[in-house]
Every structure is written in C-alpha cells, then in structure tokens.
C-alpha positions, -999 to 999 in steps of 0.1 A, spaced: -180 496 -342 -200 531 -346 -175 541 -364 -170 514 -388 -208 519 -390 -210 555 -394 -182 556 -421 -192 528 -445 -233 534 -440 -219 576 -453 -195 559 -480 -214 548 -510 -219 580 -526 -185 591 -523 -173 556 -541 -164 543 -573 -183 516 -588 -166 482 -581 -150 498 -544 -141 473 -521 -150 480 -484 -122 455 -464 -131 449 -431 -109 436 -403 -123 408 -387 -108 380 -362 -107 342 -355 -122 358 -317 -159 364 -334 -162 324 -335 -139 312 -308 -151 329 -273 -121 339 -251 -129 348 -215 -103 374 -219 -117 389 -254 -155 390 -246 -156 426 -259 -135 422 -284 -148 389 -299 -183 404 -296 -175 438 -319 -158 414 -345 -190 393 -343 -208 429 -351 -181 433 -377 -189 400 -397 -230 409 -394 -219 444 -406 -208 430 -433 -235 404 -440 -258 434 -441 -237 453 -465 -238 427 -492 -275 433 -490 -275 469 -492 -247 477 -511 -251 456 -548 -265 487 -569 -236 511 -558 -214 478 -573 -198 478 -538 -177 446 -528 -172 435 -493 -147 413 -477 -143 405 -443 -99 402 -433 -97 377 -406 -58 380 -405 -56 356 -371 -23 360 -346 -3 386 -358 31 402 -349 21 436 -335 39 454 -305 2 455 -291 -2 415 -295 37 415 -273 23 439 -250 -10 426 -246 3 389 -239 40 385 -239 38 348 -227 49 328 -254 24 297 -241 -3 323 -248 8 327 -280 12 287 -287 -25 286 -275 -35 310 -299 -19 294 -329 -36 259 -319 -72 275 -317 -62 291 -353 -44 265 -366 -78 261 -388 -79 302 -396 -39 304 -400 -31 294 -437 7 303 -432 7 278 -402 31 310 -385 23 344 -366 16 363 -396 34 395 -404 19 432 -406 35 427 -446 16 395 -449 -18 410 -441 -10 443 -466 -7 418 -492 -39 401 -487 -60 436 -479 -39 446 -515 -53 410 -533 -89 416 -519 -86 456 -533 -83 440 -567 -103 410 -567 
C-alpha cells in the first residue's frame, strides 16, 4: 500500500493529460476470507485509494480505474492453494466478479488493463 501511495500521490506532474492510473484490486476487498485478512484489507485501502484519487486528480485530467481481475492462473495462486476445492470455492464466491465464468488468464487481464489504458 505505501507504495502504491507514495508513487501515484508523486505521479501527477510527471503525467500526460488524460493518463490512466490502473489499480489492481480483488473480489477479497468485499468478500472477507479468514485466510486473506491482510490481504483483503490492503485491497480495501486500494479501492479507497482510489475513491480519493478521483477527487484529487480531475485538473491533471487523470483517470482512475480500479482492475479487479478475480481467480487468476498464477504459479503463486498454485502455490498458495493447490487444492482444486479451494479453487471451486473461489470461483463460486466470484461467480458474481468473474465475467468469463473461468480462472482467468495472465493474457486475459493484459487485455483488460490495455482496454482501460485507452478508454
């Protein structure tokens, strides 16, 4: 979280007019998992980060976007929780948050941070 804060609170002089700033967020900031509490809690920081942002930011003509990309196919996600009923569980408390309706792929998230560069 510091430094996301630090680098986007330093970035507006050093930005074009009509930047995006993309933030990752996740599906864990409004769905508390006793084995995430830190982690759902700086994605929760994440999305206020960004609440605060759309504030301060309008006279630099600075857009930001908050990436919730939901279970993705990572070597940490395997690593982290290589029980495929974990992974089941995780796609049924997304199943709102996952529009592909699959474990999304690194490619698949490239091309939405890409579409949200150039809204």
């Amino acid at each position: 979280m510091k430094g996301t804060l630090s680098t986007v609170k330093k970035a507006p002089p050093l930005l074009r007019d009509g930047a995006s700033v993309i933030l990752t967020g996740s599906s864990a900031a409004t769905a508390g998992m006793s084995a995430f509490i830190a982690y759902s809690a700086t994605k929760v920081a994440i999305r206020n980060f960004a609440r605060g942002w759309i504030v301060d930011l309008p006279p630099w003509r600075i857009g930001v976007n908050v990436l919730v990309p939901g279970s993705t196919s990572t070597p940490v996600r395997h690593t982290a929780a290589p029980n495929e009923d974990f992974h089941q569980k995780m796609m049924e408390m997304e199943s709102v948050a996952a529009p592909l309706g699959r474990v999304a792929e690194p490619d698949d998230i490239a091309a939405a941070n890409a579409a949200l560069f150039h809204a």
